[in-house]
VOBALUM-979562 format. One record per residue: residue in three letters; x, y, z of N, C-alpha, C, CB in turn. Coordinates in Angstrom, 2 decimals. Glycine has a CB too. Layout:
! VOBALUM-979562
+---------+---------+---------+---------+---------+---------+---------+---------+---------+---------+---------+---------+---------+
: residuo :    n.px :    n.py :    n.pz :   ca.px :   ca.py :   ca.pz :    c.px :    c.py :    c.pz :   cb.px :   cb.py :   cb.pz :
+---------+---------+---------+---------+---------+---------+---------+---------+---------+---------+---------+---------+---------+
:     Ala :       X :       Y :       Z :       X :       Y :       Z :       X :       Y :       Z :       X :       Y :       Z :
...
+---------+---------+---------+---------+---------+---------+---------+---------+---------+---------+---------+---------+---------+
//
This chain:
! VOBALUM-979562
+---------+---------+---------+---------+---------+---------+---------+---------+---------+---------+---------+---------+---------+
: residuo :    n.px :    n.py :    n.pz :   ca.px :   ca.py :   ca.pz :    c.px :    c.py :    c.pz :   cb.px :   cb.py :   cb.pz :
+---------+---------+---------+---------+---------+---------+---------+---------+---------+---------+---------+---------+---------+
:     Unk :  128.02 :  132.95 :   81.05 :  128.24 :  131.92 :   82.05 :  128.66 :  132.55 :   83.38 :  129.30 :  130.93 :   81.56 :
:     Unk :  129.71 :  133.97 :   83.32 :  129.74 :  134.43 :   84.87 :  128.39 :  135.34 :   85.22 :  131.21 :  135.42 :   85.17 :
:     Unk :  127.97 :  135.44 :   84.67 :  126.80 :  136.14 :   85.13 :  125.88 :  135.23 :   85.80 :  126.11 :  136.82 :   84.03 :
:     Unk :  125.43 :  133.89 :   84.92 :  124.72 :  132.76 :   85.63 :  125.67 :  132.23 :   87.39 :  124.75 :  131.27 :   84.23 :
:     Unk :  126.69 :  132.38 :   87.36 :  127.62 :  132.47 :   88.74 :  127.16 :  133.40 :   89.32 :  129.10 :  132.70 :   88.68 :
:     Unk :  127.14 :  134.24 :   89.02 :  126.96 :  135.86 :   90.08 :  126.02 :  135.76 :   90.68 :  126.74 :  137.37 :   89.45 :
:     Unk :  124.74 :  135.20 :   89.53 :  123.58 :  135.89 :   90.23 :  122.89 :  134.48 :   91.41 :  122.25 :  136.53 :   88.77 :
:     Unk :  123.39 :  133.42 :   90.76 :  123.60 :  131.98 :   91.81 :  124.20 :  132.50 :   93.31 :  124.98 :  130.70 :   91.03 :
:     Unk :  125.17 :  132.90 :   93.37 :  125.96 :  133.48 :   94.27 :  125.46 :  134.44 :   95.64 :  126.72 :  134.18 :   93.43 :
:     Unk :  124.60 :  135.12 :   94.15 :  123.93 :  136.21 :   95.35 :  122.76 :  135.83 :   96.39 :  123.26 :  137.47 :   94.58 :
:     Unk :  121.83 :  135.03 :   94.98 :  121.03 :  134.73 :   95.34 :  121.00 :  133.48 :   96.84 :  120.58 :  134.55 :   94.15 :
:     Unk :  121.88 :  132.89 :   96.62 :  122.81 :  131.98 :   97.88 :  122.84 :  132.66 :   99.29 :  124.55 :  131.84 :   97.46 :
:     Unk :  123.33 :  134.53 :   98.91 :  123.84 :  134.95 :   99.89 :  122.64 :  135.77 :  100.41 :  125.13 :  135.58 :   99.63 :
:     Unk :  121.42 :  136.28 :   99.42 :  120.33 :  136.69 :  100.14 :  119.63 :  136.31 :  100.70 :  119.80 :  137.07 :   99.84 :
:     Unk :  119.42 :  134.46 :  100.27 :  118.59 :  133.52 :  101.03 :  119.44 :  133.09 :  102.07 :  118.04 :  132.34 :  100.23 :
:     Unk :  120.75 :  132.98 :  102.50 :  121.50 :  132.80 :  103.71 :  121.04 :  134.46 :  104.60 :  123.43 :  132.51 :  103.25 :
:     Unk :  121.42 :  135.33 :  104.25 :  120.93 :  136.19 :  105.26 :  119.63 :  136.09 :  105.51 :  121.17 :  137.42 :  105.02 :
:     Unk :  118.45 :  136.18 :  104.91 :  117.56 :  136.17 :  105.11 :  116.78 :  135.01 :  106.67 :  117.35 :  136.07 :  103.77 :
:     Unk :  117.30 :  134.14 :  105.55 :  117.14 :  132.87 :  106.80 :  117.69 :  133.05 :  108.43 :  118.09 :  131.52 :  106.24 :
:     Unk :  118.74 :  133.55 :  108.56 :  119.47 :  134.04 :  109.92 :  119.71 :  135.61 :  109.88 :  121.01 :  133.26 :  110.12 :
:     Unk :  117.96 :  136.09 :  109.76 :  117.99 :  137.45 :  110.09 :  117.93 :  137.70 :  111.85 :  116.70 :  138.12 :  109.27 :
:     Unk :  117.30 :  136.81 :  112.42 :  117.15 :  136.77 :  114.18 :  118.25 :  136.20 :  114.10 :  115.88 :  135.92 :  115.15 :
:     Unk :  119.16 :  135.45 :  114.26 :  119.97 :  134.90 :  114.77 :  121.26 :  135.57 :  114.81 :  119.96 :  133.87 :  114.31 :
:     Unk :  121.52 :  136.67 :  115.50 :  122.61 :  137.45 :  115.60 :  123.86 :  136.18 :  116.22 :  122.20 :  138.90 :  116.68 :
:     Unk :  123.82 :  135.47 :  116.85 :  124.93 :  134.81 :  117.69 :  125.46 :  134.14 :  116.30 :  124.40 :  133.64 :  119.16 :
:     Unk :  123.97 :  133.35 :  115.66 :  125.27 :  132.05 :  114.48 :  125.56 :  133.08 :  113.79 :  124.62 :  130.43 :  113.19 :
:     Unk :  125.25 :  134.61 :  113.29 :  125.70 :  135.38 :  112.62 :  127.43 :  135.91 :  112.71 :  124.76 :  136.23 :  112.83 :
:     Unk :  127.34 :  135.83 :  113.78 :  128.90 :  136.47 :  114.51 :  129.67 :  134.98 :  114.54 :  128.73 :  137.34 :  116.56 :
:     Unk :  129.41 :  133.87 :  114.97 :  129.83 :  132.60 :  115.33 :  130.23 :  131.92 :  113.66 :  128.47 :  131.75 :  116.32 :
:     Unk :  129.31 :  132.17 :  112.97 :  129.64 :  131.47 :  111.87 :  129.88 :  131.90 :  110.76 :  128.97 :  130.78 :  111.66 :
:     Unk :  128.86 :  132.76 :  110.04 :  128.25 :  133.23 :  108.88 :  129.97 :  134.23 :  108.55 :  126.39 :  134.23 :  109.23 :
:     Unk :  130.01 :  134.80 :  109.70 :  130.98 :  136.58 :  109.20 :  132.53 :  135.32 :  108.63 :  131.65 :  138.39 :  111.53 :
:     Unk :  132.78 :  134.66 :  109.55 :  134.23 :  133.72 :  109.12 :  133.48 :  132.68 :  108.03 :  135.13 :  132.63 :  110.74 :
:     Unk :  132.90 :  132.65 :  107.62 :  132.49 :  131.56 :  106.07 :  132.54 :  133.03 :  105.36 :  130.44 :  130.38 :  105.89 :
:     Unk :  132.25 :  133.98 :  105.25 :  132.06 :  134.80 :  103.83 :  133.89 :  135.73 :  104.15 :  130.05 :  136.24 :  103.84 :
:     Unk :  134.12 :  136.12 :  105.09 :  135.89 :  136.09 :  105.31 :  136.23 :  135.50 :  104.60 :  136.63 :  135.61 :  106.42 :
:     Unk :  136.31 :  133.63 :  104.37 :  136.90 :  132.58 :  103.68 :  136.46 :  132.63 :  102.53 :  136.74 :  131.37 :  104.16 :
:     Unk :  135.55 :  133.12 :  102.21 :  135.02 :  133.47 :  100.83 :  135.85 :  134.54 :   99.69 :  133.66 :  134.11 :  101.18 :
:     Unk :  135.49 :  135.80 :  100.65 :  136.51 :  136.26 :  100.43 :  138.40 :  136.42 :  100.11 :  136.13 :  136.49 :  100.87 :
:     Unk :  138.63 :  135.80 :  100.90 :  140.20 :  135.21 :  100.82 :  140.32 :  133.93 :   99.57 :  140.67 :  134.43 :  102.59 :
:     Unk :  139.66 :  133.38 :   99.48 :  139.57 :  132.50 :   98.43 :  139.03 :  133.07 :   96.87 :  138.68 :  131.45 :   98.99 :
:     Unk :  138.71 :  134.45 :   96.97 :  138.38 :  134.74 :   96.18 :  139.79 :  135.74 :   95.90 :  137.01 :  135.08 :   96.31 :
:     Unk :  140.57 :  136.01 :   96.36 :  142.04 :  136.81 :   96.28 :  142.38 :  135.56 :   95.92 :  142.92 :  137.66 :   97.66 :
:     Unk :  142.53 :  134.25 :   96.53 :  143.77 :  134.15 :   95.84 :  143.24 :  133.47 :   94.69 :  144.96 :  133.43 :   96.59 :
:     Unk :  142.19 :  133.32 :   94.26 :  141.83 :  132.94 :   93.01 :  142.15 :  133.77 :   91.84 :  140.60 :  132.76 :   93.03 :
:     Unk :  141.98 :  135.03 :   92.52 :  142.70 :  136.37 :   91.17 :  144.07 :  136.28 :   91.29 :  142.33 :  138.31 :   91.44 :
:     Unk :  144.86 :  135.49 :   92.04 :  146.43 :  135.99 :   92.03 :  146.75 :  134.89 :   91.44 :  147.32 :  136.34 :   93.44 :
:     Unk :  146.70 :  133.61 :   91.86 :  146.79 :  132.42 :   91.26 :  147.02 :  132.26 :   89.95 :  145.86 :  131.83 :   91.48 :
:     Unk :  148.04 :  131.97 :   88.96 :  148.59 :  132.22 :   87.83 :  148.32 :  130.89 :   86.62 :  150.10 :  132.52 :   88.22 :
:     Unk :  147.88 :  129.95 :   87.59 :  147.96 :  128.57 :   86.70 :  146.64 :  127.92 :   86.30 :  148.73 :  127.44 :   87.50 :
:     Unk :  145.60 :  127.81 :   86.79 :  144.24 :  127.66 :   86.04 :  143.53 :  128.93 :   85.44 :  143.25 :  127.05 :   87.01 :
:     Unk :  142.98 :  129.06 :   84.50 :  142.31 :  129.52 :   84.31 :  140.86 :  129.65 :   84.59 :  142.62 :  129.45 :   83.70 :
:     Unk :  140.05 :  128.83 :   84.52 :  138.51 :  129.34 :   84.98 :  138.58 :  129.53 :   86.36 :  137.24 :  128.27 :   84.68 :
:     Unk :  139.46 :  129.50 :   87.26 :  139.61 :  129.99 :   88.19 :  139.95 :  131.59 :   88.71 :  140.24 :  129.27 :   88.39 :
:     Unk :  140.41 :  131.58 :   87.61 :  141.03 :  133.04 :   87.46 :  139.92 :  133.50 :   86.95 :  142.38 :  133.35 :   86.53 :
:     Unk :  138.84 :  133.28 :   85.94 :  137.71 :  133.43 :   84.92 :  136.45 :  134.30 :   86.65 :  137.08 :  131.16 :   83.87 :
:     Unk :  136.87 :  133.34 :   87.72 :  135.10 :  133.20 :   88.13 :  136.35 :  134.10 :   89.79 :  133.77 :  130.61 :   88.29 :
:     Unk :  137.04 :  134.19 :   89.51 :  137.94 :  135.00 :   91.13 :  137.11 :  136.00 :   91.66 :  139.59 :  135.98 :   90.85 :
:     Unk :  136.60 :  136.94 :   90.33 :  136.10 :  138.22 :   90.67 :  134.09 :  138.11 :   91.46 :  136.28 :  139.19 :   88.91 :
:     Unk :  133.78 :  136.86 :   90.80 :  132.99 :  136.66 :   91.11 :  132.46 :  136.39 :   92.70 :  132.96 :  136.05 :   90.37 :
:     Unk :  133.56 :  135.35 :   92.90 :  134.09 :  134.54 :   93.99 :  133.85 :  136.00 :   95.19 :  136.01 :  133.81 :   93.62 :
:     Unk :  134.75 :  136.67 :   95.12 :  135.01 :  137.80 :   95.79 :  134.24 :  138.48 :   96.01 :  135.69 :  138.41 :   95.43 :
:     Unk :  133.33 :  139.06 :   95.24 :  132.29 :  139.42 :   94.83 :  130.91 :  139.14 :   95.38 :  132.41 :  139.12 :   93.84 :
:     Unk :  130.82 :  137.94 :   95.70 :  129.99 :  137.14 :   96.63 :  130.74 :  137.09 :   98.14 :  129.79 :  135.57 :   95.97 :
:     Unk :  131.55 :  136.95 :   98.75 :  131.90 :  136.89 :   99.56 :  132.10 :  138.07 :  100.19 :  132.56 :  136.24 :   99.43 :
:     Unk :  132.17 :  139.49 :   99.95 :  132.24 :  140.57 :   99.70 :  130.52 :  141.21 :  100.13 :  132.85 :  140.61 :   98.21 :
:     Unk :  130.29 :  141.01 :   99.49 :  128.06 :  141.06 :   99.14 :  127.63 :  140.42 :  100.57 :  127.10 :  139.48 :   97.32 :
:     Unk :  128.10 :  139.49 :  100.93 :  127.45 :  138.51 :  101.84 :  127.66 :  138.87 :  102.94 :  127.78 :  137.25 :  101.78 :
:     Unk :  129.28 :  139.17 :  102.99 :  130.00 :  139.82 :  104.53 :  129.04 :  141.03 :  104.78 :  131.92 :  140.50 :  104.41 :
:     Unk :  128.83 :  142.04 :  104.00 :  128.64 :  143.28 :  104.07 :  127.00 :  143.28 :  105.29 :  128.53 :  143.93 :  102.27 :
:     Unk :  126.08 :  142.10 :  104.19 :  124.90 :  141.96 :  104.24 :  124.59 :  141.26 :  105.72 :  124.49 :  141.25 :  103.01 :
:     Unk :  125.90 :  140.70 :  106.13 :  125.54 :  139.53 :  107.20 :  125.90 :  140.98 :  108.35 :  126.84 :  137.63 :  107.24 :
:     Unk :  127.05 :  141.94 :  108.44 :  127.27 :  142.59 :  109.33 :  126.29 :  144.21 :  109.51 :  128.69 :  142.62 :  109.14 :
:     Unk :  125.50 :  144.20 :  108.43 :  124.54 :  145.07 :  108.69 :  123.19 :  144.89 :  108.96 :  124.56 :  145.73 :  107.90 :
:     Unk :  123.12 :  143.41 :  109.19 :  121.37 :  142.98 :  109.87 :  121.81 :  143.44 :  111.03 :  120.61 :  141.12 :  109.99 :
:     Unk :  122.49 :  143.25 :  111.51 :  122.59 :  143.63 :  113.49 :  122.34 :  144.75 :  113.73 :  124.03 :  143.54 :  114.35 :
+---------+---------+---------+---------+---------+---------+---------+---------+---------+---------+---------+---------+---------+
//
């Protein structure tokens, strides 16, 4: 089941870059602070002590947000 997440995730984040490969401005304007928030939400999903499948899918979370940032700041 996290694997069916992951690869949802990615696949999310290759068809988002892809789509705003010209568009350097919404890249900087939007895209880099949504996968930031991705990221950060994916910390505190691993620190967070009281749900579990939250804690289950954190690494994932991160993981994608992480993948996406990387991908969105090296089209430019």
């Amino acid at each position: 089941m996290r694997w069916l997440a992951l690869i949802i995730a990615l696949a999310f984040c290759l068809i988002l870059g892809l789509a705003m490969w010209r568009a350097k401005k919404f890249q900087q304007k939007y895209l880099e602070p949504i996968f930031m928030g991705i990221m950060l939400f994916g910390i505190v999903a691993l620190c967070q002590p009281l749900w579990q499948p939250l804690y289950q899918y954190g690494f994932p979370i991160l993981l994608t947000g992480t993948a996406g940032y990387i991908f969105v700041t090296h089209i430019k």
